[in-house]
VEXFI-179461 format. One record per residue (C-alpha): residue in one letter; residue number from 1; x, y, z. Coordinates in Angstrom, 1 decimal. Example, Ala and Ser with C-alpha at 12.3 -4.5 7.8 and 13.67 -1.06 7.14 Angstrom:
2
<r r="A" k="1" u="12.3" v="-4.5" w="7.8"/>
<r r="S" k="2" u="13.7" v="-1.1" w="7.1"/>
***
This chain:
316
<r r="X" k="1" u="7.1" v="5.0" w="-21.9"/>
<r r="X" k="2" u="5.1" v="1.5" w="-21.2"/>
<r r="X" k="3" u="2.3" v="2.5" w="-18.3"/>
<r r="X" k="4" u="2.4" v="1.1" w="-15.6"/>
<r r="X" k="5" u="-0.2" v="-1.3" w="-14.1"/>
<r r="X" k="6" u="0.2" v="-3.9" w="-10.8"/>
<r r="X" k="7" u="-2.1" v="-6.0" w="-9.0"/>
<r r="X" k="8" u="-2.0" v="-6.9" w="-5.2"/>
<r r="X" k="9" u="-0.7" v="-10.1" w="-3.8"/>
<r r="X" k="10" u="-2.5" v="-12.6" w="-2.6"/>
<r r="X" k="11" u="-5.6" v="-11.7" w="-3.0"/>
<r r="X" k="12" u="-9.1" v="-12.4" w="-0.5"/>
<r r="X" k="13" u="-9.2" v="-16.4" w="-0.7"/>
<r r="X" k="14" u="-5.6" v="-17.0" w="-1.4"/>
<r r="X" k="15" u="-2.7" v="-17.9" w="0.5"/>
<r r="X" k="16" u="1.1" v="-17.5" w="-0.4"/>
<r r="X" k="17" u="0.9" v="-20.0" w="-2.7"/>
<r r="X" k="18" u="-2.1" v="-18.7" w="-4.6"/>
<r r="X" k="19" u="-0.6" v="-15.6" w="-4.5"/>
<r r="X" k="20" u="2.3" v="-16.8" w="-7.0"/>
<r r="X" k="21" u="-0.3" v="-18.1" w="-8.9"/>
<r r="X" k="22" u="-1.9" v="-14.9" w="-9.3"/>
<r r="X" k="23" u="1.7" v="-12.9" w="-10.2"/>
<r r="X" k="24" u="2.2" v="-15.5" w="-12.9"/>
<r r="X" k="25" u="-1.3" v="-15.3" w="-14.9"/>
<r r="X" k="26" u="-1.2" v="-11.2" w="-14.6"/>
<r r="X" k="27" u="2.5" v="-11.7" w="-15.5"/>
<r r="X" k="28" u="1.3" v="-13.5" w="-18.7"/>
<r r="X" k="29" u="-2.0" v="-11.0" w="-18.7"/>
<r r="X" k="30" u="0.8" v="-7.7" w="-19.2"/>
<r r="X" k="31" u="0.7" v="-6.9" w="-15.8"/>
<r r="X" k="32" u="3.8" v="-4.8" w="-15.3"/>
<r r="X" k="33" u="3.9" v="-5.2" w="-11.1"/>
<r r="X" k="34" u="2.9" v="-7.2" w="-7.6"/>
<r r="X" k="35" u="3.0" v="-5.8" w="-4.6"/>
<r r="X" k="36" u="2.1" v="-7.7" w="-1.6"/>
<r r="X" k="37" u="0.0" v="-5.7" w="1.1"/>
<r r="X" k="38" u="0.7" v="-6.5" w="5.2"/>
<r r="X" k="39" u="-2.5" v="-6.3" w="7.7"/>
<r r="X" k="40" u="-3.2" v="-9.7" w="9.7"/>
<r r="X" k="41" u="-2.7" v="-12.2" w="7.2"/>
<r r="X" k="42" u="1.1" v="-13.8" w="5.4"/>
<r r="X" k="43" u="3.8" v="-11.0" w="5.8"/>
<r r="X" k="44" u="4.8" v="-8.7" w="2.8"/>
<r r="X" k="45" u="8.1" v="-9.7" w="2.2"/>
<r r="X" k="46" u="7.2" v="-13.9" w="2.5"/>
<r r="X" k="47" u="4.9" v="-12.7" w="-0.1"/>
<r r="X" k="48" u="7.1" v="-10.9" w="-1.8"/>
<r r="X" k="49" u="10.0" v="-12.9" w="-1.9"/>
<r r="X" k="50" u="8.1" v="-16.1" w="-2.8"/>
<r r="X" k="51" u="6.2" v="-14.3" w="-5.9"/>
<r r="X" k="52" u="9.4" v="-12.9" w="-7.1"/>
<r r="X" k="53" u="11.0" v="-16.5" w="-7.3"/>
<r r="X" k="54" u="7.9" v="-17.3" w="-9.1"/>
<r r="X" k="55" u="8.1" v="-14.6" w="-11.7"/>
<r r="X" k="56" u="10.3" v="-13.4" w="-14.3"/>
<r r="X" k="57" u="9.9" v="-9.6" w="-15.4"/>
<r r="X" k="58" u="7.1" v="-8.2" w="-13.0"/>
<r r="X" k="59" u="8.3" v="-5.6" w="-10.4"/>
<r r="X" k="60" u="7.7" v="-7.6" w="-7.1"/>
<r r="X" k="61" u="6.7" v="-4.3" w="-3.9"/>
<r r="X" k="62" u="5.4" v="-4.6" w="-0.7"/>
<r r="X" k="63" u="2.6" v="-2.1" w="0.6"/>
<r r="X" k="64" u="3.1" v="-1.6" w="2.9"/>
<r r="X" k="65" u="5.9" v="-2.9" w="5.7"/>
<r r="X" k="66" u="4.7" v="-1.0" w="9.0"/>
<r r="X" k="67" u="8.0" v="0.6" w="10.1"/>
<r r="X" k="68" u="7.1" v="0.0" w="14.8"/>
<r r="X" k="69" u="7.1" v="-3.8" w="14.1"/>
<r r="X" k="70" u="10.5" v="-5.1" w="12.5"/>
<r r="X" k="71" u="14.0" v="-2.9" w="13.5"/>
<r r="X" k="72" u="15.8" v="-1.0" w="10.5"/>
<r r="X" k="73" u="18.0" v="-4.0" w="10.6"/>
<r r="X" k="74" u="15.9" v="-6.7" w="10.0"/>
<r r="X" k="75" u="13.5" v="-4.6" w="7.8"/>
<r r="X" k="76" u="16.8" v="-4.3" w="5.7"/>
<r r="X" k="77" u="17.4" v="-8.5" w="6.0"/>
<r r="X" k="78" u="14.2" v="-8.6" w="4.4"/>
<r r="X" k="79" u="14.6" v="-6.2" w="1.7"/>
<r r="X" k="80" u="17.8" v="-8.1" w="0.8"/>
<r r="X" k="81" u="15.9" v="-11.3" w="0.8"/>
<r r="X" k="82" u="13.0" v="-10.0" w="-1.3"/>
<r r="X" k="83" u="15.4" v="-8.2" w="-3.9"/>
<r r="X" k="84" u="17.6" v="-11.8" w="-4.0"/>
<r r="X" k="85" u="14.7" v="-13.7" w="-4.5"/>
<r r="X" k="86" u="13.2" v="-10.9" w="-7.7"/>
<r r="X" k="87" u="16.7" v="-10.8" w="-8.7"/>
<r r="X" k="88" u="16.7" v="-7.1" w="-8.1"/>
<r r="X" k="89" u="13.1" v="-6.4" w="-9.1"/>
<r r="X" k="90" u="12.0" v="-5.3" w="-5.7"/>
<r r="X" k="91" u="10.8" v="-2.4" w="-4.1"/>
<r r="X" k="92" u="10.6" v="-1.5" w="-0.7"/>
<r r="X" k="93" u="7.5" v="0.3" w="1.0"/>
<r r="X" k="94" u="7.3" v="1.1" w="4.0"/>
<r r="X" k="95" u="4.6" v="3.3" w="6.4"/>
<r r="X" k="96" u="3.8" v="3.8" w="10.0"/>
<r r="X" k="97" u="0.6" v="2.0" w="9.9"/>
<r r="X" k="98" u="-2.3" v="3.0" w="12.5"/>
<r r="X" k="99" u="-2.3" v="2.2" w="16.3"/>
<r r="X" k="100" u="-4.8" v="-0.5" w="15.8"/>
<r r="X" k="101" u="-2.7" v="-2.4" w="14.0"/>
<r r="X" k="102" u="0.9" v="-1.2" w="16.3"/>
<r r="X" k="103" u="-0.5" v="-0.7" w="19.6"/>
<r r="X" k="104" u="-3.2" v="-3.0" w="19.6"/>
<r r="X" k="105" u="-2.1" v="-6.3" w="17.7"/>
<r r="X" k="106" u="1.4" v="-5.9" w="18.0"/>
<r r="X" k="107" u="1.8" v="-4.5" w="21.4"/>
<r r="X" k="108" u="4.6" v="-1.8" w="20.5"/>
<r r="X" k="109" u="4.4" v="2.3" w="21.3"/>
<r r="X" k="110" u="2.9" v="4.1" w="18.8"/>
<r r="X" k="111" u="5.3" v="7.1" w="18.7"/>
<r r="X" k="112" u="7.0" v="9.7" w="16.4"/>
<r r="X" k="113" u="6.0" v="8.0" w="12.8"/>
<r r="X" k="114" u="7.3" v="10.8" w="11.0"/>
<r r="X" k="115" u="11.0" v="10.2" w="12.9"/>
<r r="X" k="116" u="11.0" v="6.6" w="13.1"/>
<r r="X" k="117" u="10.4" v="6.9" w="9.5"/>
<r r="X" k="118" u="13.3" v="9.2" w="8.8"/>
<r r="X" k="119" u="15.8" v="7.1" w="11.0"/>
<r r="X" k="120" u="14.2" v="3.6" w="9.4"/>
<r r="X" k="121" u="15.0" v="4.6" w="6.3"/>
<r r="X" k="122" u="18.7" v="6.2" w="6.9"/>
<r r="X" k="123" u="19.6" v="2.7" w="8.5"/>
<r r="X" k="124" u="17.7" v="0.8" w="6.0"/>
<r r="X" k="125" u="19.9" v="2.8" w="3.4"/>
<r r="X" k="126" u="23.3" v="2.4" w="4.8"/>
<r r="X" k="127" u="22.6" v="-1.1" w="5.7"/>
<r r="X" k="128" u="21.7" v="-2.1" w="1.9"/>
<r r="X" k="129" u="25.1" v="0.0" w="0.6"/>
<r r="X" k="130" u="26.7" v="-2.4" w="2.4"/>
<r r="X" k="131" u="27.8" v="-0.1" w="5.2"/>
<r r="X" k="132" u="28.4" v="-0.8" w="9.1"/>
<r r="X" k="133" u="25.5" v="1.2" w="10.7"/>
<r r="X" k="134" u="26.1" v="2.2" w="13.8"/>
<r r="X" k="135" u="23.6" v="4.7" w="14.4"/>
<r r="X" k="136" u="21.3" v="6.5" w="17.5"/>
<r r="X" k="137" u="18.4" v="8.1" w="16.5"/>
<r r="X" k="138" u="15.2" v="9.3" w="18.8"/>
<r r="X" k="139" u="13.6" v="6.4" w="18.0"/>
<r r="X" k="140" u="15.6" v="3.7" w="16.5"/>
<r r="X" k="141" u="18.9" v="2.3" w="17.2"/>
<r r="X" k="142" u="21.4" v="-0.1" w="15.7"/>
<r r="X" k="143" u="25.2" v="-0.7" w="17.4"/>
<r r="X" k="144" u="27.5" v="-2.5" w="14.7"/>
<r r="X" k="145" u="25.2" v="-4.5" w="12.4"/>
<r r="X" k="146" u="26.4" v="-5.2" w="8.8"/>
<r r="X" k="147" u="23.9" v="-6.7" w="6.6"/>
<r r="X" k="148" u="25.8" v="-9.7" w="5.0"/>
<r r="X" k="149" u="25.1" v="-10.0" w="0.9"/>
<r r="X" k="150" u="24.7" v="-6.2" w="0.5"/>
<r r="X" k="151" u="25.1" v="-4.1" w="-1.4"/>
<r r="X" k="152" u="21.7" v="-4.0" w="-3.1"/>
<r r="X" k="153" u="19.6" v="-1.2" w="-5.2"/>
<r r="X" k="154" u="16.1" v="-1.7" w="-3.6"/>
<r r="X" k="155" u="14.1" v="1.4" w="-4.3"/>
<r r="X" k="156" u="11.7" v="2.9" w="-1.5"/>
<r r="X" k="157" u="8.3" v="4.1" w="-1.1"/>
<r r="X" k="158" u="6.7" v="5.4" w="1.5"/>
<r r="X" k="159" u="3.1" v="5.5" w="2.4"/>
<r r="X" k="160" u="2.6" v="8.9" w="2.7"/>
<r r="X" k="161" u="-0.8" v="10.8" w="3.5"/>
<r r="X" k="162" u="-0.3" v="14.1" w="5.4"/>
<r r="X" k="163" u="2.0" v="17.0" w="4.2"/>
<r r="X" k="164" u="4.8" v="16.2" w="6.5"/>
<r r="X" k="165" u="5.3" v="12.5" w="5.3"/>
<r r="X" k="166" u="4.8" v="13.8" w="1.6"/>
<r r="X" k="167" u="7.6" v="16.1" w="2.5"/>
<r r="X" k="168" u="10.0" v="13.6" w="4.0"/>
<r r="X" k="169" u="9.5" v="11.0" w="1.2"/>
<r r="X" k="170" u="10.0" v="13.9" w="-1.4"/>
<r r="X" k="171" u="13.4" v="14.5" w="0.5"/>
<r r="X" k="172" u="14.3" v="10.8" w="1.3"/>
<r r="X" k="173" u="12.8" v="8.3" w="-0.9"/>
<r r="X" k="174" u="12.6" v="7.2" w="-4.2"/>
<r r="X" k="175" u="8.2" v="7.3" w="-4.5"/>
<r r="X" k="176" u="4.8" v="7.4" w="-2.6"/>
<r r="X" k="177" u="2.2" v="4.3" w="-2.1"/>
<r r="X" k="178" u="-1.1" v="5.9" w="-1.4"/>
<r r="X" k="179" u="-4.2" v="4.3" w="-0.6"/>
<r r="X" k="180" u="-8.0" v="5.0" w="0.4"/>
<r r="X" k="181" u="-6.9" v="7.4" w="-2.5"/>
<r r="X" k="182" u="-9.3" v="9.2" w="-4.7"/>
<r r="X" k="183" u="-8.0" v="11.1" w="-7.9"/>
<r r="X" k="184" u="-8.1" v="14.8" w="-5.9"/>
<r r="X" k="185" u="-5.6" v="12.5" w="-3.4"/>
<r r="X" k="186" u="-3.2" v="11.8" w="-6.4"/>
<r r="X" k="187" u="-3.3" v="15.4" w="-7.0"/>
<r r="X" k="188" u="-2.7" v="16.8" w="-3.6"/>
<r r="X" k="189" u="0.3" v="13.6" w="-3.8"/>
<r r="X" k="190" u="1.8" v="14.8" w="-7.6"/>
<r r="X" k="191" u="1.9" v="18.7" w="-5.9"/>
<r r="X" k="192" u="4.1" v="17.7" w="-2.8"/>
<r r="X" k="193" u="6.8" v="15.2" w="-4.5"/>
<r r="X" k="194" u="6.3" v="16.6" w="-8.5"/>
<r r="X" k="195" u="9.7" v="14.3" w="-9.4"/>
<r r="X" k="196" u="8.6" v="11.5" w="-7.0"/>
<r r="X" k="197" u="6.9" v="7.9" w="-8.8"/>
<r r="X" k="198" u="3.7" v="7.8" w="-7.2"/>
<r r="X" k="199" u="2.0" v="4.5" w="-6.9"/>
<r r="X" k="200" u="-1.5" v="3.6" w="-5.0"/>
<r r="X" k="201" u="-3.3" v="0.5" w="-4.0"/>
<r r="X" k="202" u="-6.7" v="1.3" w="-5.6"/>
<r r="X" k="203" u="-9.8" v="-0.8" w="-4.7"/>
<r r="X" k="204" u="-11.2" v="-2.5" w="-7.4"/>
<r r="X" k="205" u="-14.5" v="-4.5" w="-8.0"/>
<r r="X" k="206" u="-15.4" v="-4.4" w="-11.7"/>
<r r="X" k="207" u="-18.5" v="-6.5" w="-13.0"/>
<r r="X" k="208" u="-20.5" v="-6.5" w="-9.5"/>
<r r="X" k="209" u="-23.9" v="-4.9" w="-8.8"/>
<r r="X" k="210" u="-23.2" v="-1.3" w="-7.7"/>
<r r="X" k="211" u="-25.7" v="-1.5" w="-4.6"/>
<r r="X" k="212" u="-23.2" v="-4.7" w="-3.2"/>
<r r="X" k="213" u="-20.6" v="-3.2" w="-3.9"/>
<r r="X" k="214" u="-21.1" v="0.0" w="-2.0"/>
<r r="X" k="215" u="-22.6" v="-2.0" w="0.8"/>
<r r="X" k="216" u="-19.5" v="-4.3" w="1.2"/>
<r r="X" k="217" u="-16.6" v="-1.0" w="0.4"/>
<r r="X" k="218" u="-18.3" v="0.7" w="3.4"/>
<r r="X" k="219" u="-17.9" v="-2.0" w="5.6"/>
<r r="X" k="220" u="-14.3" v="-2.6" w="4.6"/>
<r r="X" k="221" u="-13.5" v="1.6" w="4.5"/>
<r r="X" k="222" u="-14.9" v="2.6" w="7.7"/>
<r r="X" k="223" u="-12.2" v="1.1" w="9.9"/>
<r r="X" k="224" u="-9.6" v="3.3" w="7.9"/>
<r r="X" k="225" u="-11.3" v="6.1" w="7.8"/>
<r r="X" k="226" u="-12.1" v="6.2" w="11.7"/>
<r r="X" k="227" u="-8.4" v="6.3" w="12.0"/>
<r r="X" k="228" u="-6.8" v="9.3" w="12.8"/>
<r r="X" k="229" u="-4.3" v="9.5" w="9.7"/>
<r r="X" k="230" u="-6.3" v="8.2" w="7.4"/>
<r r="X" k="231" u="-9.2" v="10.3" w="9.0"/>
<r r="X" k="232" u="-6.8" v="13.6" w="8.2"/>
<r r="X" k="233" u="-6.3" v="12.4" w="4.7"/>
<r r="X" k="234" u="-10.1" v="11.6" w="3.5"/>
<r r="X" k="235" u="-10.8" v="15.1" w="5.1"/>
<r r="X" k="236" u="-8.3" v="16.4" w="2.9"/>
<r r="X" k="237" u="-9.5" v="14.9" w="-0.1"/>
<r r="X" k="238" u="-12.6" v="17.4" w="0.5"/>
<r r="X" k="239" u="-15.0" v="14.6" w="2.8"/>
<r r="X" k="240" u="-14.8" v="16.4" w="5.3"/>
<r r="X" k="241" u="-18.1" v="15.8" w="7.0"/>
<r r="X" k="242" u="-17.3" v="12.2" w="6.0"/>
<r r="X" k="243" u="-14.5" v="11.9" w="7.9"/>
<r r="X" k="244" u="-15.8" v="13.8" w="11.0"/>
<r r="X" k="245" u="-19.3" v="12.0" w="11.1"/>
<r r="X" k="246" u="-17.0" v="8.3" w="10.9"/>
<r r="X" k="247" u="-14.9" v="9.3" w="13.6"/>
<r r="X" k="248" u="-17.0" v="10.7" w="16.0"/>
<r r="X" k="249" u="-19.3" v="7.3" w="15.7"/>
<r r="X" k="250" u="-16.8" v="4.7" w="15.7"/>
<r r="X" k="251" u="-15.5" v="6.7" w="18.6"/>
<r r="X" k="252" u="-18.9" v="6.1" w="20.7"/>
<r r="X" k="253" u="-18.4" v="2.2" w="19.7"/>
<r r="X" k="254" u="-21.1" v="2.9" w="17.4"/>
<r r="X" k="255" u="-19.5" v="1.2" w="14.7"/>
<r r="X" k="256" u="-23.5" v="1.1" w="12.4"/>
<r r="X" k="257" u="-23.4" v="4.5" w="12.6"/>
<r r="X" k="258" u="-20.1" v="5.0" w="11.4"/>
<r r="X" k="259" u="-20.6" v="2.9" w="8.4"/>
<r r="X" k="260" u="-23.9" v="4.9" w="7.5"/>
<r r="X" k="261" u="-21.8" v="8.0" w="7.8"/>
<r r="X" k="262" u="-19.9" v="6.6" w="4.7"/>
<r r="X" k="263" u="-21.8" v="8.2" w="1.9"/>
<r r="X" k="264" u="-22.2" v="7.0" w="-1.6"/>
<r r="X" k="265" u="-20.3" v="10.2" w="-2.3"/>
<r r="X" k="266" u="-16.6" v="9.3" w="-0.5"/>
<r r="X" k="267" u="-17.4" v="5.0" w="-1.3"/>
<r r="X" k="268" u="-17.5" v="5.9" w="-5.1"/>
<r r="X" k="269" u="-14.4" v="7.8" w="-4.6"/>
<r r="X" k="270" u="-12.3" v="5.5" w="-2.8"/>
<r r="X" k="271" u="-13.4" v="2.8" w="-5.3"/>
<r r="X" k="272" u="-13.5" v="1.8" w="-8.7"/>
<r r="X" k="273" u="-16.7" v="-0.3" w="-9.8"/>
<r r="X" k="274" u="-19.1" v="-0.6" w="-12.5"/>
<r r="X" k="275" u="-18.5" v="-3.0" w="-16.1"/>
<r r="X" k="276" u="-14.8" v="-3.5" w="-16.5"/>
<r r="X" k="277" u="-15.1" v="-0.8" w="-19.6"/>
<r r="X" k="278" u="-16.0" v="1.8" w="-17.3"/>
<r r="X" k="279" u="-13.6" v="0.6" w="-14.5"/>
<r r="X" k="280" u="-10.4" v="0.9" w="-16.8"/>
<r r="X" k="281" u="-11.9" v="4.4" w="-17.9"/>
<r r="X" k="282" u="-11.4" v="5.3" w="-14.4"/>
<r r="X" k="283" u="-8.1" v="4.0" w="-13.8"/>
<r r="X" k="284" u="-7.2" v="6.5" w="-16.6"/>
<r r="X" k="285" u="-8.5" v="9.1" w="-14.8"/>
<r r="X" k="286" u="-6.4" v="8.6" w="-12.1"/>
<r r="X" k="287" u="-3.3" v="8.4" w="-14.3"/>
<r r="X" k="288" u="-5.2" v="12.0" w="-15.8"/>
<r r="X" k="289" u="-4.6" v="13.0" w="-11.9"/>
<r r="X" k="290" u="-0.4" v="12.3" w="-11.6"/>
<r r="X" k="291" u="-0.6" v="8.6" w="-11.3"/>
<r r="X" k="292" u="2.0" v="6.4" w="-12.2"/>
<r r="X" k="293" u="1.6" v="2.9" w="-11.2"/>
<r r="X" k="294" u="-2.3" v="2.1" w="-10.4"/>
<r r="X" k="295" u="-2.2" v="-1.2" w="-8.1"/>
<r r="X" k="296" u="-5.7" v="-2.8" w="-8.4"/>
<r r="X" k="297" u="-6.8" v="-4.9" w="-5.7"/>
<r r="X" k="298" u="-9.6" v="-6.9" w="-6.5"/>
<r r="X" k="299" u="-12.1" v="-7.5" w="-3.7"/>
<r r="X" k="300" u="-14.5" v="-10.2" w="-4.9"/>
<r r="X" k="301" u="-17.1" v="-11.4" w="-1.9"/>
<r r="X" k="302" u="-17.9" v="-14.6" w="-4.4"/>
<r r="X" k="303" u="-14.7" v="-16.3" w="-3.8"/>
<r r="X" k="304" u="-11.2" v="-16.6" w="-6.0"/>
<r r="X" k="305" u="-12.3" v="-17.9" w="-9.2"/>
<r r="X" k="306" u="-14.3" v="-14.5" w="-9.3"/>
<r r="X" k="307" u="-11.0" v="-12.1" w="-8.3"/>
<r r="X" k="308" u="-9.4" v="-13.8" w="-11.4"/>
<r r="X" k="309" u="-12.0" v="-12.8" w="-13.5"/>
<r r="X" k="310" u="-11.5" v="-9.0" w="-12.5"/>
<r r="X" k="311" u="-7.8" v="-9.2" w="-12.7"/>
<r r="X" k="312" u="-8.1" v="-10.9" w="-16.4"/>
<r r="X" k="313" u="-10.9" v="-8.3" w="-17.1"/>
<r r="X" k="314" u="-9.0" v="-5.3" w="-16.2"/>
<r r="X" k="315" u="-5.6" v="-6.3" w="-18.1"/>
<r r="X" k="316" u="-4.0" v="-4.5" w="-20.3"/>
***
């Protein structure tokens, strides 16, 4: 069986446009996938939809699509429109995000993420079959809606980091998108859902001096990890001290200590760096750990010309 290996779309310094660009050179490269990634910037499924037009045999995801800020029924208009454009190479990842991004920047309660995720996902299911969902859950609801076009087979993922999520998306889904991962988290991942494809969004910045590097990943970490999931899963990963020095900083405001408390220990961890030789080494060592679809995210602080490099460096 051909491995797997997917970049992320766009990446730092390019828009939606750019981001097609970059689908069709790792296309050409042997990339096998693009998945588009959702924080503050162009949605996952514009992304998604648009890279898929551009492309002709990668597997076009999104990871993630936060579950509190669309309804099942649009999340599923989305899907449908992202699968349409691929012509049925897309998959669909969805997560609960963190309350910065829910509470804060979208304004919406930050409640129940392991329900909302179960009832998301039944809607999202019955809407794609092509079915009239009338459904009330605890924490979604839909009255009549039939999702015009359906049906259509769009695979999901969940971003899953604690036990109970694991659990559910072993039960529910059809694979797991991790990410702040290291290979122990790819274990703990492979033990809860053994029959599950496991994908993560791995961190990478081959070909940069390692001092920089560290410098800038525990700038960019430290906001995840002072969040309380993501807090729970680097503790679980065995940083524990990490992840309890991080959080009890940031929560004081003191946002320099809570980078310092990052040590060079959990950074190297959660990212791949060093020469490119050494980089795809340790991408094997993750698929060593259960992984099946490593999805490289290059994070170059020179500009785009540089993330090209790394994604032409680290092909296939």
């Amino acid at each position: 069986m051909t491995q797997r290996l997917g970049t992320t779309v766009p990446l730092p310094g390019f828009d939606v446009r750019g981001a097609c660009e970059i689908a069709r050179r790792a296309e050409a490269l042997g990339y096998s996938d693009a998945w588009s990634a959702e924080v503050s910037g162009p949605d996952a499924f514009s992304v998604a939809s648009s890279v898929g037009v551009s492309t002709a045999s990668l597997r076009i995801g999104c990871a993630i699509a936060p579950t509190y800020t669309r309804p099942p029924a649009l999340i599923a208009m989305s899907a449908l429109a992202a699968s349409q454009a691929s012509q049925g190479r897309f998959c669909l990842g969805l997560g609960a995000s963190t309350p910065t991004i829910v509470e804060g920047w979208m304004g919406v309660e930050f409640e129940r993420p392991l329900t909302r995720m179960r009832e998301t996902i039944e809607v999202v299911k019955q809407a794609l079959a092509g079915q009239k969902v009338t459904y009330q859950g605890e924490a979604v609801r839909v009255d009549g809606f039939r999702l015009e076009g359906a049906p259509a087979e769009v695979p999901i993922f969940v971003a899953a980091l604690g036990p109970k999520m694991m659990d559910l998306a072993s039960a529910v889904a059809d694979g797991i998108v991790l990410y702040a991962v290291s290979e122990e988290g790819v274990r703990l991942a492979r033990r809860a859902a053994p029959e599950l494809e496991l994908a993560a969004r791995l961190i990478c910045i081959p070909d940069q001096p390692q001092d920089e590097v560290r410098s800038f990943a525990r700038f960019l970490l430290t906001p995840y990890v002072a969040a309380q999931g993501y807090n729970d899963w680097i503790a679980r990963q065995g940083f524990e001290a990490e992840a309890t020095a991080v959080k009890a900083a940031w929560d004081k405001r003191d946002r320099t200590a809570a980078v310092a408390a990052m040590s060079d220990r959990v950074v190297d961890a959660l990212i791949i760096s060093g020469p490119a030789a050494a980089c795809k080494e340790r991408v094997g060592s993750f698929r060593e750990a259960g992984l099946d679809t490593p999805i490289l995210y290059f994070m170059a602080q020179q500009g785009p010309e540089t993330a090209l490099k790394m994604l032409e460096a680290m092909a296939p």
